[in-house]
C-alpha positions, 0 to 999 in steps of 0.5 A: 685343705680338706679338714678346713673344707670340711669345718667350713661345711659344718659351720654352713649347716646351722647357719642355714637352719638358723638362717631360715628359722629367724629370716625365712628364704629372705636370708638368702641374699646374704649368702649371695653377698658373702659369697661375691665378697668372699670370691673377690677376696680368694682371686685377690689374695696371694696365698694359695692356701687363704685363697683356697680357703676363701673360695671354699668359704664362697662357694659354700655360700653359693650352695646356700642358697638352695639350701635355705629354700630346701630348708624350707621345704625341711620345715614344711614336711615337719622335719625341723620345727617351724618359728612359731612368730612368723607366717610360712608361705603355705600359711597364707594360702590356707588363709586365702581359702577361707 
């Protein structure tokens, strides 16, 4: 249970950072989506090993969703490259200045 924890871990760091790259914080529902879906499938099955996986599944979901605003603030302190074809939140506030 701990190595699939830990690859399921590893599968949810580049989603968020692709996640944010293409969608912005807007991805986030999708998470909270799959997260519900995958909490209703883990109490659903019978299986104590499948329902531990789906649960860990969905609650790496759930830690998603911050992450994809803390990615955000990632991309905004320079630490990861911004989508050159969308407008960042700080943008626009920049542009309201002028």
């Amino acid at each position: 249970m701990g190595a699939v924890t830990f690859l399921v871990i590893g599968l949810f760091h580049p989603l968020v950072i692709k996640g944010e790259y293409y969608c912005g914080t807007r991805c986030w529902w999708a998470f909270l989506l799959a997260g519900i879906v995958l909490v209703a499938a883990a109490l659903l099955v019978n299986d104590i090993m499948w329902s531990s996986v789906l649960g860990v599944t969905a609650f790496s979901c759930f830690w998603s969703i911050l992450e994809v605003f803390e990615q955000q603030e990632r991309v905004k302190k320079g630490w990861f490259p911004r989508n050159p074809k969308r407008t960042y939140p700080w943008d626009k506030s920049k542009e309201d200045k002028k």
